[in-house]
Every structure is written in structure tokens, then in C-alpha cells.
mmCIF file of the C-alpha atoms, coordinates in Angstrom:
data_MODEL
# 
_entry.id   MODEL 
# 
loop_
_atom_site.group_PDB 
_atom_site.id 
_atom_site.type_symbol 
_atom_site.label_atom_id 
_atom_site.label_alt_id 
_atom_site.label_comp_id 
_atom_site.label_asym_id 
_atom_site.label_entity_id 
_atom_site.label_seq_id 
_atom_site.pdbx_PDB_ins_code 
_atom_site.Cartn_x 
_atom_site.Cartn_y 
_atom_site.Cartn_z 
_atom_site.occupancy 
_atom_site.B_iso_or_equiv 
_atom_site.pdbx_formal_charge 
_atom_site.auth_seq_id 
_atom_site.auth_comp_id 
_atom_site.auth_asym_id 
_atom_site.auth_atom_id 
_atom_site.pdbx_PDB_model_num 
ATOM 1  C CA . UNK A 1 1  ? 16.976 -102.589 232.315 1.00 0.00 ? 1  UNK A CA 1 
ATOM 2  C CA . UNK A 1 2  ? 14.072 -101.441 234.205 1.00 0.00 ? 2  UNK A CA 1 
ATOM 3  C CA . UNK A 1 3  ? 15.837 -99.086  236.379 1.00 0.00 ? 3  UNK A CA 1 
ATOM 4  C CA . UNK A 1 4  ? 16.677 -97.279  233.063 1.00 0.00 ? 4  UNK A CA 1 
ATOM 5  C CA . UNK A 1 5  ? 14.400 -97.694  230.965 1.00 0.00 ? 5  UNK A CA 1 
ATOM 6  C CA . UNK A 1 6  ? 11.025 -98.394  233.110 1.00 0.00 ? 6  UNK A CA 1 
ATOM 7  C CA . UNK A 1 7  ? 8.579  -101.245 232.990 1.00 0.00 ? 7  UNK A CA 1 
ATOM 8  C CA . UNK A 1 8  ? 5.149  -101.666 230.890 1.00 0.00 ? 8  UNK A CA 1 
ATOM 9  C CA . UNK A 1 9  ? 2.640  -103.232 232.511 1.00 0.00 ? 9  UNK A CA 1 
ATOM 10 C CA . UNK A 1 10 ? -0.293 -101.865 229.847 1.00 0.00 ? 10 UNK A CA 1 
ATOM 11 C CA . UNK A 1 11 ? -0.117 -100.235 226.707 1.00 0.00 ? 11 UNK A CA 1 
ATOM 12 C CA . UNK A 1 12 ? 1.505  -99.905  223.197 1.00 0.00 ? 12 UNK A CA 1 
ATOM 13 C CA . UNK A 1 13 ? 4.811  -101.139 221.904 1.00 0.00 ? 13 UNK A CA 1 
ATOM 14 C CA . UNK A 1 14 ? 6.714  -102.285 218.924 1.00 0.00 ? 14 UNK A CA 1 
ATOM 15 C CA . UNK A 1 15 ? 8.568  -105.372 219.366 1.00 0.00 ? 15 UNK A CA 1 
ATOM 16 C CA . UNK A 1 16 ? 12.277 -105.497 219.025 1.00 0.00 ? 16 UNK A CA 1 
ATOM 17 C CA . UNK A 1 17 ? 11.950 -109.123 218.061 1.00 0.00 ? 17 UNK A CA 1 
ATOM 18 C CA . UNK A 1 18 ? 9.604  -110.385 215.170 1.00 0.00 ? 18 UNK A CA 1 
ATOM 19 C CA . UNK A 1 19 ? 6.243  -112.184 216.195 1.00 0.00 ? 19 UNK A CA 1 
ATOM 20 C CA . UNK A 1 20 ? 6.703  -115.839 215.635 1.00 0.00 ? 20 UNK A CA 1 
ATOM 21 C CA . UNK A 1 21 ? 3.953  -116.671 212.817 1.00 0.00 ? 21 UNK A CA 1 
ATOM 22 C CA . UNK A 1 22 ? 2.143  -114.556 210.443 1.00 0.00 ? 22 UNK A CA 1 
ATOM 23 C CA . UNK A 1 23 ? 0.048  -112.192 212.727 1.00 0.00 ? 23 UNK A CA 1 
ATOM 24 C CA . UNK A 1 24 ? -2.714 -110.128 211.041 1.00 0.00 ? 24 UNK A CA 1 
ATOM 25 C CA . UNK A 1 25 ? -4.243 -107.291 213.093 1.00 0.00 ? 25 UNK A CA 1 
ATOM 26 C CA . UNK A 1 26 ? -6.028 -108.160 215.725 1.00 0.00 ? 26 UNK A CA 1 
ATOM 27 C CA . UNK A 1 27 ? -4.356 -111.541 216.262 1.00 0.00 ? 27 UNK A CA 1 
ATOM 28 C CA . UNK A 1 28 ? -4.016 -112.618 219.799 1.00 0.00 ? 28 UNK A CA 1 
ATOM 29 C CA . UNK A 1 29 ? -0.259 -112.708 220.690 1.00 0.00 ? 29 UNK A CA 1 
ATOM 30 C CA . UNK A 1 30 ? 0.755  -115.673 223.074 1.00 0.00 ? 30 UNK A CA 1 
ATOM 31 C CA . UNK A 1 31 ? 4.129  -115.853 225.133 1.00 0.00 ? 31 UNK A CA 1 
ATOM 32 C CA . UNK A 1 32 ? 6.177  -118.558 223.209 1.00 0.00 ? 32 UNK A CA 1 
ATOM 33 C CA . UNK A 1 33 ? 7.812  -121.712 224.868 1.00 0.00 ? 33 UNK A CA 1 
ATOM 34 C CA . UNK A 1 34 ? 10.723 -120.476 222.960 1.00 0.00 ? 34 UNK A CA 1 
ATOM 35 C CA . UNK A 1 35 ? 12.938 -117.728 223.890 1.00 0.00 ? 35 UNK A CA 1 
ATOM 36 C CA . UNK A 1 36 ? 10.457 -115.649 225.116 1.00 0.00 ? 36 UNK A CA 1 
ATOM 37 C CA . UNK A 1 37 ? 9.448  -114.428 221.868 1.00 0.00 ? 37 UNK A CA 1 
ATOM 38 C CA . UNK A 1 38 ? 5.847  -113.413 220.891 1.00 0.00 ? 38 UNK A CA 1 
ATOM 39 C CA . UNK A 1 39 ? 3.851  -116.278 218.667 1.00 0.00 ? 39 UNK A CA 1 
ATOM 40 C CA . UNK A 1 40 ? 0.450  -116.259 217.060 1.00 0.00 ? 40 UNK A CA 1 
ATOM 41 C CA . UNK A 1 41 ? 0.622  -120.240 217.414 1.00 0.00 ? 41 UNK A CA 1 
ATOM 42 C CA . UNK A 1 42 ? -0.934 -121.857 220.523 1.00 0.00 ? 42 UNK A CA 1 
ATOM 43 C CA . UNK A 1 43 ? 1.474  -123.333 222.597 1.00 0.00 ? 43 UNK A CA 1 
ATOM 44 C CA . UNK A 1 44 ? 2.017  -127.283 222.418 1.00 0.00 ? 44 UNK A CA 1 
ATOM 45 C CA . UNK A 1 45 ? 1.346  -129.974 224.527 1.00 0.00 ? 45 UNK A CA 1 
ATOM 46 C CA . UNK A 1 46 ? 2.884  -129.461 228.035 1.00 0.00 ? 46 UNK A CA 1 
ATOM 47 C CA . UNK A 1 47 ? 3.521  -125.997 227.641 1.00 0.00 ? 47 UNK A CA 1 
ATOM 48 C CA . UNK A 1 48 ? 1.688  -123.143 229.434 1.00 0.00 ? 48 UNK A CA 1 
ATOM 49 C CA . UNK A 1 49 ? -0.672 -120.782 227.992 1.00 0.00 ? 49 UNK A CA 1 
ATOM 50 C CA . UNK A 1 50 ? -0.645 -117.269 228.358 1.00 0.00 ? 50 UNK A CA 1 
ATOM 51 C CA . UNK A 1 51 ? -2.014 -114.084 226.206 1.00 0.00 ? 51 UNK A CA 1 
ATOM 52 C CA . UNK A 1 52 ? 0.575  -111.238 225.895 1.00 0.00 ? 52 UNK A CA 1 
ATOM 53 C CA . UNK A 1 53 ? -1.429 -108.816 224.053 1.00 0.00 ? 53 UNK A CA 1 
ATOM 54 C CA . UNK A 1 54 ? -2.709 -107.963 220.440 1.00 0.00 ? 54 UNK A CA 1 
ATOM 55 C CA . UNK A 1 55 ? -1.347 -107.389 217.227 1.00 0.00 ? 55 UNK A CA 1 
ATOM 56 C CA . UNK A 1 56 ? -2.213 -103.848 215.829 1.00 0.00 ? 56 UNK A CA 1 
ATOM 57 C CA . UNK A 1 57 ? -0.082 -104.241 212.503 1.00 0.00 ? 57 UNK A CA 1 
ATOM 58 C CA . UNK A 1 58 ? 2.438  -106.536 210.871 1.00 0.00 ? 58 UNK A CA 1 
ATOM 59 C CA . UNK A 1 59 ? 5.531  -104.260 211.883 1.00 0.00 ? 59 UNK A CA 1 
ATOM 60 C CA . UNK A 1 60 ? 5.869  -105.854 215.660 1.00 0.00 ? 60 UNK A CA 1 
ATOM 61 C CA . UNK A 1 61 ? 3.519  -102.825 217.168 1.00 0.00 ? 61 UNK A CA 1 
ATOM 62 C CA . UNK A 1 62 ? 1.240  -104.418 219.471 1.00 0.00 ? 62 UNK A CA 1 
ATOM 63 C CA . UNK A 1 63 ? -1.309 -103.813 222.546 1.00 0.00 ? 63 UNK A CA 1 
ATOM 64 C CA . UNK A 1 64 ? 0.407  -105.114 225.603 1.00 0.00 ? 64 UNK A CA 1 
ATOM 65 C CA . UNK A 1 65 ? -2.617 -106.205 227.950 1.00 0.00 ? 65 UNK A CA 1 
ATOM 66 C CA . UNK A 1 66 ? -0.925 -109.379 229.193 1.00 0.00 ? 66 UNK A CA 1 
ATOM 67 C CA . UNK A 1 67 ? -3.682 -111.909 231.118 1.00 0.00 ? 67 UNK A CA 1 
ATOM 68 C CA . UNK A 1 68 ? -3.022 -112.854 234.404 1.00 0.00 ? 68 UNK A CA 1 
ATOM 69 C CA . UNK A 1 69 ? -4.629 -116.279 233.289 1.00 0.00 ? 69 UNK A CA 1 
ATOM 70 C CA . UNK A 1 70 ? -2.680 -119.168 232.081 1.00 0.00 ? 70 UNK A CA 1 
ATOM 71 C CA . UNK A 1 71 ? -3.105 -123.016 230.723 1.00 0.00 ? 71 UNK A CA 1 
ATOM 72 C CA . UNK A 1 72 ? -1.514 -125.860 230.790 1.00 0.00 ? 72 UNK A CA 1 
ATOM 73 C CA . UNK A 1 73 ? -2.210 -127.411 227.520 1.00 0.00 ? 73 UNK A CA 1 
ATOM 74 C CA . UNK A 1 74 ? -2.601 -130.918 227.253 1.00 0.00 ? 74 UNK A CA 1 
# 
């Protein structure tokens, strides 16, 4: 709830949900097709593009920089 808890537009977090893949640190993070979750896999065919962030280690704490640029893969 971001009237409760605030919004992050930049910065450090750890994930509540684990990173689809095995991420090693420094992986780029993608927004998955699925559920919203965070995936070291490029999304498919049809689906869009879009960096989240970094990993920084393999316990969901990443760098939150999302891109404001975004693909449609074919």
C-alpha cells in the first residue's frame, strides 16, 4: 500500500518473492510475463521487455533502477 508504506522509484531492496532463474550478482533482472515476478530469463516471443534492476546477491536484494525503455520481442 503506498499510502502506508511509500513507493521506490530508485534504490535497494530485497524481494519478497524469489527471482525467477538462477541470478548471480550483477545479473540484469527483467519484469516477468508472469505474475509480476522478477526473472533473469528474457522474455518470449510477444512479450514486452523491460529491465527492473540488478541483482546484488542470491538472497532477492537487488538495485531497483527500472528503465523507462521497453521491447517487444519478436
Amino acid at each position: 500500500d503506498p499510502d502506508v508504506d511509500g513507493m521506490l522509484l530508485r534504490g535497494f531492496v530485497t524481494l519478497k518473492v524469489e527471482t525467477e532463474g538462477v541470478e548471480a550478482i550483477g545479473s540484469v533482472l527483467y519484469l516477468s510475463a508472469s505474475a509480476g515476478a522478477a526473472t533473469v530469463t528474457v522474455p518470449g516471443s510477444g512479450d514486452f521487455a523491460r529491465i527492473i534492476g540488478y541483482s546484488l546477491s542470491t538472497s532477492e536484494q537487488i538495485y531497483f533502477n527500472p528503465d523507462n525503455t521497453w521491447v517487444e520481442v519478436a
